[in-house]
C-alpha positions as CSV (number, residue, x, y, z in Angstrom):
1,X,101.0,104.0,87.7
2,X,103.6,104.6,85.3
3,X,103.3,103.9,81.8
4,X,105.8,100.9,80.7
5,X,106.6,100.9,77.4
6,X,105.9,98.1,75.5
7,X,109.0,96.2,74.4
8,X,109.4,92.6,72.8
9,X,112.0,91.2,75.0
10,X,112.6,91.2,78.7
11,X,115.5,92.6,80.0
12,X,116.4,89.6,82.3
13,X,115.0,86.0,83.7
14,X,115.1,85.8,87.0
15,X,113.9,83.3,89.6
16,X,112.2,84.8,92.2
17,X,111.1,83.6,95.7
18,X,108.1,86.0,97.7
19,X,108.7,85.3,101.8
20,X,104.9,83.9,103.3
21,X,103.0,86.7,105.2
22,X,104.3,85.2,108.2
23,X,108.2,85.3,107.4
24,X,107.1,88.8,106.5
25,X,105.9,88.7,102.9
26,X,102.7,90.3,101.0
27,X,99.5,90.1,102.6
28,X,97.9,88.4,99.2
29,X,98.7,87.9,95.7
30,X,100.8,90.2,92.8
31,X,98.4,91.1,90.3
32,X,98.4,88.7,87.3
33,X,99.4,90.7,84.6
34,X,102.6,92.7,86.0
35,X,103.6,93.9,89.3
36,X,106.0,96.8,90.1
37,X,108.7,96.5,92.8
38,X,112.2,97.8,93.7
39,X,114.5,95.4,92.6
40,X,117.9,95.6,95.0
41,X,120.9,94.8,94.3
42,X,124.5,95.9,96.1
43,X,122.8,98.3,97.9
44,X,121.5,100.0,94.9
45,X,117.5,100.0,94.2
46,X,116.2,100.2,90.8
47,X,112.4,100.1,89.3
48,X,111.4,97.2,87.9
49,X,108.5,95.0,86.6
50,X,107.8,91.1,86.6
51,X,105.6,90.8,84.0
52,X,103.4,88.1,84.8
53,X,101.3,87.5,81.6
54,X,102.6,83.9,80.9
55,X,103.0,83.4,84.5
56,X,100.3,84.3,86.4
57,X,99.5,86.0,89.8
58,X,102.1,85.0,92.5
59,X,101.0,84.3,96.2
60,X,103.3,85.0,99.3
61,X,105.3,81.7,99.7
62,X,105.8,81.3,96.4
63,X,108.9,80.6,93.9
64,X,108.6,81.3,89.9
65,X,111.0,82.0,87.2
66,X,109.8,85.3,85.5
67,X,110.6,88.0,83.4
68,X,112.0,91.7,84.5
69,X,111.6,94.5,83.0
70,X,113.6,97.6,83.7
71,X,112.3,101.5,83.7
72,X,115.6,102.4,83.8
73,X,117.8,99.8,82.7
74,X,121.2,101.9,81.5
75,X,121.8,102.5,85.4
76,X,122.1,98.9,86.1
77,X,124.3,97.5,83.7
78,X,127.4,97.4,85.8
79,X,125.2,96.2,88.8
80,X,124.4,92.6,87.8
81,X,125.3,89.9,86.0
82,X,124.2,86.1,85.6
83,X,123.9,84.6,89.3
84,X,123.5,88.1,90.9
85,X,121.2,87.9,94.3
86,X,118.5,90.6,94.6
87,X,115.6,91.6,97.4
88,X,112.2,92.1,96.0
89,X,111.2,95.4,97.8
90,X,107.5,96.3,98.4
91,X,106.9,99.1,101.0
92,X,109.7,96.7,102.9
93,X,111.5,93.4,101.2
94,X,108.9,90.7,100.4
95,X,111.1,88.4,98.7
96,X,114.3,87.4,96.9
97,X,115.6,86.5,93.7
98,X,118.8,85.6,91.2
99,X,119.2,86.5,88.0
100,X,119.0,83.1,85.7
101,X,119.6,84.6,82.2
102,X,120.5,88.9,81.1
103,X,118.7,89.4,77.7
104,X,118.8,93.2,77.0
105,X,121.1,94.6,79.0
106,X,124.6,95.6,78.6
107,X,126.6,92.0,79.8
108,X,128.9,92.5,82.0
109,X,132.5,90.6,80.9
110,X,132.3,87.4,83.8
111,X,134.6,88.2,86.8
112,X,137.9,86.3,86.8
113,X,139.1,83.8,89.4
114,X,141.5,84.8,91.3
């Protein structure tokens, strides 16, 4: 397991949602302290961590608003931005997300109506 450094803020809030076993989700529960998962976005896949400390374990079928914590987060600054959709990948997807709040990475200037 690799070793996450230990930083004070998270880069993003996100809610998340994990599909039920049946619908194709995990067979139990993330661990309670942090689980690792490939975060997907525009068809780009990235490492990332929901650190569950304050949150708790999180069965299949369930919806939470958690922080993310990137291993490499200066690839994904031009990928996402407040309101971006995501796939919580697993060995296959397992669940889906959107990005609520960006707090340490790079923001992303808001796209412009046309």
């Amino acid at each position: 397991e690799p070793i996450i450094a230990m930083q004070s803020a998270p880069d993003l809030i996100a809610s998340v949602r994990l599909y039920t076993t049946e619908k194709g989700g995990r067979s139990g529960s993330t661990p309670s302290d942090k689980f690792g998962f490939l975060f997907g976005v525009n068809g780009e896949w990235f490492d990332c961590w929901m650190m569950l400390q304050g949150v708790g374990a999180l069965a299949p079928g369930v919806s939470a608003r958690v922080p993310l914590i990137f291993l490499n987060r200066h690839l994904l600054k031009d990928e996402i931005e407040t309101g971006s959709r995501f796939v919580i990948r697993d060995g296959r997807i397992v669940g889906e997300g959107v990005v609520e709040e960006i707090i340490s990475l790079e923001k992303k200037p808001p796209r412009k109506s046309a």
